[in-house]
C-alpha positions in Angstrom: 1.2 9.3 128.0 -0.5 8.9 125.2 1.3 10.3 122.7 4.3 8.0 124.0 2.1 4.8 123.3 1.6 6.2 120.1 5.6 6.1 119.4 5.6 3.1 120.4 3.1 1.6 118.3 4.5 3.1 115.3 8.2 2.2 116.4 7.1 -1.4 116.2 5.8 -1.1 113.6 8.5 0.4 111.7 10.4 -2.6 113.4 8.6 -5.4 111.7 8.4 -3.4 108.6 12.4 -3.1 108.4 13.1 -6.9 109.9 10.8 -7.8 106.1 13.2 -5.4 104.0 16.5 -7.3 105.6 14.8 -10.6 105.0 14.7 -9.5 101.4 18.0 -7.9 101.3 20.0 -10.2 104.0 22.1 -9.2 107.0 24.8 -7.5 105.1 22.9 -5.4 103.0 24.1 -6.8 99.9 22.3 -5.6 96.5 22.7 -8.8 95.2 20.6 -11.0 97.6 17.3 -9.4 96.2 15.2 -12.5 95.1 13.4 -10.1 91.8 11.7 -13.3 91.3 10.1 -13.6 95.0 9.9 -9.5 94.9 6.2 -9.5 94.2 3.2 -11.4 94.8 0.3 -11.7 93.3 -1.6 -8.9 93.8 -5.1 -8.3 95.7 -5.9 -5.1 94.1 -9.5 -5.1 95.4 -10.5 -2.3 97.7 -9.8 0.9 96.0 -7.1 3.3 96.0 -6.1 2.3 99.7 -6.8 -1.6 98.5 -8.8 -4.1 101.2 -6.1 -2.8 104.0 -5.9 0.4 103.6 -4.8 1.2 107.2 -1.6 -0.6 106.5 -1.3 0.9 103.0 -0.8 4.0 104.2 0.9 3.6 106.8 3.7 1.4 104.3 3.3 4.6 101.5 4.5 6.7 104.4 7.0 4.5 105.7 9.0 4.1 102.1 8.3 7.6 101.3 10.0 8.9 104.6 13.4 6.6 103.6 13.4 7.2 100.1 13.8 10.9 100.9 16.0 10.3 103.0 18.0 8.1 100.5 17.4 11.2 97.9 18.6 13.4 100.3 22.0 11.9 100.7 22.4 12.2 97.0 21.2 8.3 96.7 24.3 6.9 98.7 22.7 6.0 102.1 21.4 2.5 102.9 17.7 4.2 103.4 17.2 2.5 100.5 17.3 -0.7 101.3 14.9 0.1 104.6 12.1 1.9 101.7 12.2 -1.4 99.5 10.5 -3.1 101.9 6.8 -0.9 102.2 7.3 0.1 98.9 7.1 -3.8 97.9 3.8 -3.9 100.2 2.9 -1.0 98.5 3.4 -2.3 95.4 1.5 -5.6 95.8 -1.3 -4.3 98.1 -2.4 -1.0 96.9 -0.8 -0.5 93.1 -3.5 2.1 92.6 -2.5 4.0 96.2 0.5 6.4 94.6 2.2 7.3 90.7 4.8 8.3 92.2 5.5 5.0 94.1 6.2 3.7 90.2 8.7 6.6 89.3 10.1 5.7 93.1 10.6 2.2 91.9 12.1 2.1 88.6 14.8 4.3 89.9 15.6 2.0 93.5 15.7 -0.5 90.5 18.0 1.1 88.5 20.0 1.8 91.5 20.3 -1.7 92.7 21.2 -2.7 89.2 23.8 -0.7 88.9 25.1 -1.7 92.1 25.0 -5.6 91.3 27.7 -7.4 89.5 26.3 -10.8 88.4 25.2 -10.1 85.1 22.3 -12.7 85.5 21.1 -10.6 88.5 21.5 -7.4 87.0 19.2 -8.9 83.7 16.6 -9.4 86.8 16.4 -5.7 87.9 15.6 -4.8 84.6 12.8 -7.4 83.9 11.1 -5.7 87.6 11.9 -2.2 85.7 9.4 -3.4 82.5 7.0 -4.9 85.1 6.6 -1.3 86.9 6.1 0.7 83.8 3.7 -2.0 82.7 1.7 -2.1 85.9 1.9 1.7 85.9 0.7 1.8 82.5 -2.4 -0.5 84.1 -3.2 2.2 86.9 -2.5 5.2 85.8 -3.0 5.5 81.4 -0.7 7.7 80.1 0.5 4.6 77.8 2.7 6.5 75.4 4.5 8.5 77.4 5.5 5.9 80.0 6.1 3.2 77.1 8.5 6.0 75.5 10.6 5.9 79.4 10.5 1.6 79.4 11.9 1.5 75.8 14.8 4.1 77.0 15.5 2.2 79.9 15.7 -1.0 78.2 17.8 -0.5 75.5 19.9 1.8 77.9 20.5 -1.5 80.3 20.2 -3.9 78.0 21.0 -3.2 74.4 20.7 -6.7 73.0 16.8 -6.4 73.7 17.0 -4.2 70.5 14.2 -5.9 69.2 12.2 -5.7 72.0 12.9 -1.8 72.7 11.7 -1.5 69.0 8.4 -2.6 70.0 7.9 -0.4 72.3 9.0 2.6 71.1 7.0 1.8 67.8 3.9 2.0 69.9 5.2 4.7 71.9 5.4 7.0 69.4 2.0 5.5 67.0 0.5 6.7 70.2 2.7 10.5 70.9 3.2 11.6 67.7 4.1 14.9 67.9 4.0 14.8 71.4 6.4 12.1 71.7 9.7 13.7 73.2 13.1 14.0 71.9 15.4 11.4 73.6 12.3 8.7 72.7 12.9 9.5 68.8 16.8 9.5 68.9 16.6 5.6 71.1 13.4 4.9 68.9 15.8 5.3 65.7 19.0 3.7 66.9 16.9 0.4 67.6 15.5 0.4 64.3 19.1 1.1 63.0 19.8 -2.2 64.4 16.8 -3.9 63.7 17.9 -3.5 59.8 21.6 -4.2 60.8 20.1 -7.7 62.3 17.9 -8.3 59.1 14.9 -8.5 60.9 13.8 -5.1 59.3 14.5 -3.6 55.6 15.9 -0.8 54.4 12.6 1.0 53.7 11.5 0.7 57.3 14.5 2.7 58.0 13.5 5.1 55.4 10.1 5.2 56.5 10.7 5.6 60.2 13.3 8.7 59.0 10.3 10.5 57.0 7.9 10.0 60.2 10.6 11.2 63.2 11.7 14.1 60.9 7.9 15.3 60.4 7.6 14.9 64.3 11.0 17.3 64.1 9.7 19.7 62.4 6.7 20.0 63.8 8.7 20.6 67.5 10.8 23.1 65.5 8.1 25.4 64.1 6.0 25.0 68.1 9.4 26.0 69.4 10.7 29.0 67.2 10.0 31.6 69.9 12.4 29.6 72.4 15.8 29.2 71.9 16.8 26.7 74.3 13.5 24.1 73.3 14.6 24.7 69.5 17.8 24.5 69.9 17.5 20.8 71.6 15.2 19.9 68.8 17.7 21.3 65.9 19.9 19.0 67.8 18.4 16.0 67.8 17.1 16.3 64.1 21.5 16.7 63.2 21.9 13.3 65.6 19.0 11.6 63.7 20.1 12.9 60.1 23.6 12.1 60.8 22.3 8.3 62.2 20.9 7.9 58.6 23.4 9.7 56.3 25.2 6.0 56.0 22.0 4.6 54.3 20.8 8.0 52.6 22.9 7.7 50.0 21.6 7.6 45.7 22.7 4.1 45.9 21.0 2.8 48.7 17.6 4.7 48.1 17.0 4.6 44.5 17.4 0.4 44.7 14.4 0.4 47.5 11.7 2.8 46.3 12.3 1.6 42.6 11.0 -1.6 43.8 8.2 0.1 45.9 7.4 1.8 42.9 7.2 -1.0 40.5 5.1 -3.1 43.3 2.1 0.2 43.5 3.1 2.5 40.5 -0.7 4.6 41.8 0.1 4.7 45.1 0.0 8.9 46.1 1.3 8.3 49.0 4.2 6.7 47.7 4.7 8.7 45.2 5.3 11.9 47.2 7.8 9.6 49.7 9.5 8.9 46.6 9.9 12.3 45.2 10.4 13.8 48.7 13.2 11.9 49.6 15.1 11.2 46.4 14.7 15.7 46.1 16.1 16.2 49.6 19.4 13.4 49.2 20.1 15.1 45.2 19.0 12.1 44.0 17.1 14.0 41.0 19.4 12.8 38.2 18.0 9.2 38.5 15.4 7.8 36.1 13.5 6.9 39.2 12.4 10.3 40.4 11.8 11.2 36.6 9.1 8.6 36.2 7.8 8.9 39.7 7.4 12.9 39.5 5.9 12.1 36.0 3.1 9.3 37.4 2.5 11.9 40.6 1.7 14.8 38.0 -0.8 12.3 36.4 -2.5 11.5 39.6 -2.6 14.6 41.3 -1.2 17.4 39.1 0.2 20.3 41.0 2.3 23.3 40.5 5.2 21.7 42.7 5.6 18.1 40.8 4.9 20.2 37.4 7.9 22.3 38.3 10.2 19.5 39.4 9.4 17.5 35.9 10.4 20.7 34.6 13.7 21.0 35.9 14.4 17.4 35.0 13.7 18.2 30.9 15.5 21.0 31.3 18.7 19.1 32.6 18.2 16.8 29.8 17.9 19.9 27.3 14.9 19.2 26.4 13.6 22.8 26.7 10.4 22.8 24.0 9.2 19.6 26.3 9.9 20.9 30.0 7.8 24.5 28.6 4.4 22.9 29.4 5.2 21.5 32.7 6.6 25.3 33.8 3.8 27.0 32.5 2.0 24.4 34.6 3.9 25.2 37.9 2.9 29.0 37.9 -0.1 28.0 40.3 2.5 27.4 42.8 1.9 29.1 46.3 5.3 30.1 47.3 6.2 33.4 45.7 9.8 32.7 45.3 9.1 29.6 43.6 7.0 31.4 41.3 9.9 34.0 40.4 12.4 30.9 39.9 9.4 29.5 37.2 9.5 33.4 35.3 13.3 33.0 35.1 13.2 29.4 33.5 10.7 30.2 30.9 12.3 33.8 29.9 15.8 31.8 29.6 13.8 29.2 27.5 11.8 31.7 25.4 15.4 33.4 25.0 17.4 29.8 23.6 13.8 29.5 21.0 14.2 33.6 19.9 11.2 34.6 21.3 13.0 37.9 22.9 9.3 39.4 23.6 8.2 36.6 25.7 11.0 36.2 27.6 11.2 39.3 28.2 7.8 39.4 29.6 8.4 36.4 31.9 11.3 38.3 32.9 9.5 41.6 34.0 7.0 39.1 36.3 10.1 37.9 37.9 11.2 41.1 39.2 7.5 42.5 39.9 8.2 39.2 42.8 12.0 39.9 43.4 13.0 43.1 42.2 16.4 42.2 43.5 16.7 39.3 40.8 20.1 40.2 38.9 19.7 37.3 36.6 16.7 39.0 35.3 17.9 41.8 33.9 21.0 40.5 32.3 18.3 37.7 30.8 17.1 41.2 29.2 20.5 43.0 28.9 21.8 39.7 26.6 18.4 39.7 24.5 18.9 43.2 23.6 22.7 42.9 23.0 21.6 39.9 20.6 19.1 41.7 18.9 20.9 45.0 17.8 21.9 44.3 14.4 18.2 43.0 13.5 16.7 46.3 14.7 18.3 49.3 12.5 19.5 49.8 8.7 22.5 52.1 9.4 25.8 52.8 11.2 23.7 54.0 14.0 20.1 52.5 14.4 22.5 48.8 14.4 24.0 49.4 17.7 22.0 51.6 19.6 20.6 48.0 21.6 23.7 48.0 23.2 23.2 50.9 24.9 20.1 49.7 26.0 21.7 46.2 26.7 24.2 47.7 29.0 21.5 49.8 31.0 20.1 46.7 32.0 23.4 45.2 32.8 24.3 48.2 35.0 21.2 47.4 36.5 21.7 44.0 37.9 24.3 44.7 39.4 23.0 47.3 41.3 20.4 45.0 42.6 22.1 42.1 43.1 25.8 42.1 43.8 25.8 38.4 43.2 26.0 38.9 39.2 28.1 42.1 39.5 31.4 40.0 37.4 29.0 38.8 34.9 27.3 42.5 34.8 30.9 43.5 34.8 32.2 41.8 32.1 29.4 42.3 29.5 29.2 46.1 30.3 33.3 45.9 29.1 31.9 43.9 26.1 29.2 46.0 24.7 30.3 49.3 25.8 33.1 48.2 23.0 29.9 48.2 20.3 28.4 51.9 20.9 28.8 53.7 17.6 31.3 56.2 17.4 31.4 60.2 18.0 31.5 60.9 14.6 28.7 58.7 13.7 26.4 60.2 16.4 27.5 63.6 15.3 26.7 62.6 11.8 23.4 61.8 12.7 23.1 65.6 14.5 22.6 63.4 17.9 24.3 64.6 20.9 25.9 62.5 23.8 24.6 62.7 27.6 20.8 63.0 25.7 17.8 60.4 25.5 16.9 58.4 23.0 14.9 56.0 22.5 15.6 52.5 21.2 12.3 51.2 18.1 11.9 48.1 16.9 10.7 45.4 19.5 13.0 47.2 22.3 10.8 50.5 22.4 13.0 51.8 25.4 14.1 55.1 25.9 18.5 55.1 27.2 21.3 57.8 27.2 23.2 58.5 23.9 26.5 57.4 24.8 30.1 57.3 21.8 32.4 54.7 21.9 35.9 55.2 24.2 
């Protein structure tokens, strides 16, 4: 008996509970008859978890729960959600602090009623009680970044002319993530600031700015995720969306025009400095006068191996070798060992061009003490030796025994690095032509296939070897 009066209780109640969600929806169930603007009153949050009622907050958390599963169950396509509007509303204004989940509940019944309406006015509506959950959620429950990061998606999903709006808030949302801030957030994040500079209400180095931050966040998910394919390979992919998103305004053109004025404005600003240099270095923008004079007033500032380097190369392009021969000798503090072999190979080839053979020769030896495999060393030697052969002997023989030398070190790159194997090749055919003849070696009782060794600054020991 008793457990029937308790049915009944509870049936009634369900009664009056469903006779308020038709009042809000209307007789025919009709998406668009939701009043969003009468949806929610003002709110009586006093009282707790449960608020001042809590009996009845309960009782309504249960009640919408119970038809929103059931609407979930049906793959969100029965009316149950019309019938869990209604104590989720009560919910909503009575007890806000009573569930999380009732917020992640009701941005999607939103979403689904939006969908579902076709007045344009009415569908604007839906999406205004969308921002007012996440904001109230925010209020409740923290977790400000990460729920700002979902409001901004949603917005700019449902209405993309709130551009400027979305911006906002994904601004903040990802100030307040950082690194943590996830993927879809950063791709939205950039398209709205895309259009904020499309709709002039933003510059071009906000774009570039907001690139260099998303990028870093990019990264920094890449190198967490190395040891998991699937994770990196959705972060690999939304660092191509974003790159591609910027490639229109990434051009030499665009960039140099922006951060020449930046640079003008704070010519001893570090930070700045290293944006400049970064950016124009990764978009092959080094040609431009700009990243010369910025890498130069960086290297004044904060000297380092990497900006002495990259001043370096610049001279260099400009042939101005004796100048660039400081700023490399500079660079060798640098911390990445290839780097380092790179700055051997540029002063031996510089130390070659002035005649100083013995120098460069020593620069190249500390090249391939880091890379043994470096090809381009040894021909650096092989072409030294080659040039010096005339200036190191008095006769027939002493005059061209370099080039066996020379082609030693030729054969050698080639063994080492297939990737100069032609230009080994080709000077082995060259040389090989200058070994002194069979009579000659004979004259000087030497015999072929035997060692010898090479005087004069050379001091090598090679193979006696006649010309063919």
């Amino acid at each position: 008996m008793k457990t029937n009066l308790k049915k009944a209780i509870l049936s009634f109640s369900v009664l009056i509970l469903l006779m308020s969600s038709v009042s809000v929806f209307g007789t025919n169930n009709k998406v668009e008859s939701l009043n969003c603007d009468k949806l929610f009153a003002p709110q009586d949050d006093e009282g707790g978890k449960y608020g001042k009622d809590s009996a009845n907050c309960i009782m309504n958390l249960s009640l919408y729960r119970e038809f929103y599963k059931q609407w979930k169950a049906s793959g969100y396509k029965s009316s149950s959600v019309n019938d869990a509007i209604g104590p989720w509303r009560w919910v909503f204004n009575n007890c806000p602090e009573a569930s999380q989940n009732a917020y992640i509940d009701g941005t999607n019944m939103m979403e689904f009623f939006m969908k579902k309406a076709s007045d344009p006015k009415v569908k604007a509506k839906y999406v205004d009680t969308m921002m007012m959950i996440y904001d109230q959620r925010i209020k409740y429950f923290g977790r400000e970044g990460y729920v700002l990061g979902r409001k901004g998606s949603d917005l700019i999903k449902y209405m993309p002319e709130d551009y400027e709006k979305a911006y906002h808030i994904f601004n903040k949302s990802v100030s307040l993530r950082g690194n943590k801030s996830e993927s879809f957030v950063l791709v939205y994040y950039f398209r709205t600031v895309i259009k904020m500079v499309e709709g002039d209400k933003l510059d071009k180095m906000a774009l570039v700015e907001t690139y260099d931050e998303l990028i870093g966040i990019i990264d920094h998910n890449i190198d967490e995720n190395s040891s998991q394919p699937k994770n990196l390979s959705a972060w690999e992919n939304v660092k191509g969306n974003i790159e591609l998103s910027f490639e229109p305004y990434a051009t030499c053109e665009d960039l140099v025009p922006i951060f020449t004025k930046k640079f003008e404005e704070t010519p001893d600003d570090i930070d700045m400095l290293n944006k400049i240099t970064d950016m124009l270095d990764k978009k092959d923008c080094t040609d431009s006068e700009l990243f010369f004079k910025a890498s130069v007033k960086l290297n004044e500032l904060q000297p380092s191996p990497h900006s002495s380097l990259m001043i370096a190369k610049m001279l260099m392009k400009k042939d101005q070798y004796s100048e660039a021969l400081p700023f490399l000798e500079g660079s060798l503090e640098i911390d990445d060992e290839d780097a380092k072999a790179d700055v051997f190979i540029l002063l031996a080839t510089i130390y070659r061009q002035q005649n100083n053979f013995t120098k460069a020769r020593s620069y190249a030896l500390n090249a391939l003490d880091i890379r043994p495999e470096q090809g381009h060393a040894y021909l650096i030697i092989g072409d030294m030796y080659a040039a010096s052969a005339s200036d190191c002997g008095d006769n027939d023989l002493t005059k061209k025994v370099a080039y066996w030398a020379a082609v030693d070190k030729y054969k050698k790159a080639k063994s080492v690095d297939p990737g100069v194997a032609d230009i080994a090749n080709k000077r082995i055919d060259i040389y090989s032509k200058q070994f002194p003849g069979s009579e000659t070696i004979f004259f000087y009782d030497l015999t072929e296939g035997e060692s010898y060794k090479v005087e004069c600054w050379i001091n090598e020991t090679t193979t006696i070897r006649a010309l063919k």
